[in-house]
N, C-alpha and C positions, 0 to 999 in steps of 0.2 A: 656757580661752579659746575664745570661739566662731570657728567660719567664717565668713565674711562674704564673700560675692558680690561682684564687682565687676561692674557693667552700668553701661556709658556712663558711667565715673568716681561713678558713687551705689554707694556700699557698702551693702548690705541685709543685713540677716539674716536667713538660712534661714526661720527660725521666723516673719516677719514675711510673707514671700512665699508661705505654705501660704495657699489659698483658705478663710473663713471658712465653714460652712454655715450659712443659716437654721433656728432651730428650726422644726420643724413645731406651727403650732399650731392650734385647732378649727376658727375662721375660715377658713384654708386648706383644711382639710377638709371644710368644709360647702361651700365653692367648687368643691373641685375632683370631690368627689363628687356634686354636685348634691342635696343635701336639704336637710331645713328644722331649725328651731330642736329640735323634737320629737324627731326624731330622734337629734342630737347629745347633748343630755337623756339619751335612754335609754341611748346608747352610753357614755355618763359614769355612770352608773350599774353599765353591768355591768362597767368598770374597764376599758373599751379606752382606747387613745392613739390619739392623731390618726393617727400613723403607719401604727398596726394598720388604721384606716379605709381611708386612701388606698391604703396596699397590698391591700387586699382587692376595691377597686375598678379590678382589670387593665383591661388592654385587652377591650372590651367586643366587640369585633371577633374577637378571638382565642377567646376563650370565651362564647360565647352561650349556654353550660347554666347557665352561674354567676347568680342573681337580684340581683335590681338590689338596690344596696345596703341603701335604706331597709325593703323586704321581708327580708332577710336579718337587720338589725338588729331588724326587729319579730317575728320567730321568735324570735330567738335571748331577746329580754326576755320571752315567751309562755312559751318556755320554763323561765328559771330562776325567772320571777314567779309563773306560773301565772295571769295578767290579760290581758286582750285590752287593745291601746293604745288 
């Protein structure tokens, strides 16, 4: 038998009052990274998640040695392609 909260006479359950997350998806990563279609492309290619993106895209303020994302992304396809984008 589950527990069940009592708020303001509404009985909820536990499991229904945990906050849902949004998946992270490309769109959100091309936003919040700031790049273009191309890039997302190649990042799909070498088998990154949007996730891997946006976390790799810290605070830009904190780390200024880190290169900006879409240079990062285009090394790293120079690399295992051996093609300039």
């Amino acid at each position: 038998m589950a527990r069940w909260k009592e708020t303001k006479g509404v009985r909820r359950d536990p499991a229904m009052t945990k906050r849902r997350k949004r998946p992270v998806t490309w769109s959100l990563a091309k936003y919040k990274c700031k790049v273009g279609e191309d890039t997302i492309r190649k990042a799909k290619e070498l088998g990154m998640s949007p996730r891997a993106l946006i976390s790799s895209n810290a605070s830009r303020r904190d780390e200024p040695w880190k290169a900006a994302v879409a240079d990062w992304i285009d090394s790293l396809y120079e690399k295992r392609f051996g093609k300039k984008p």
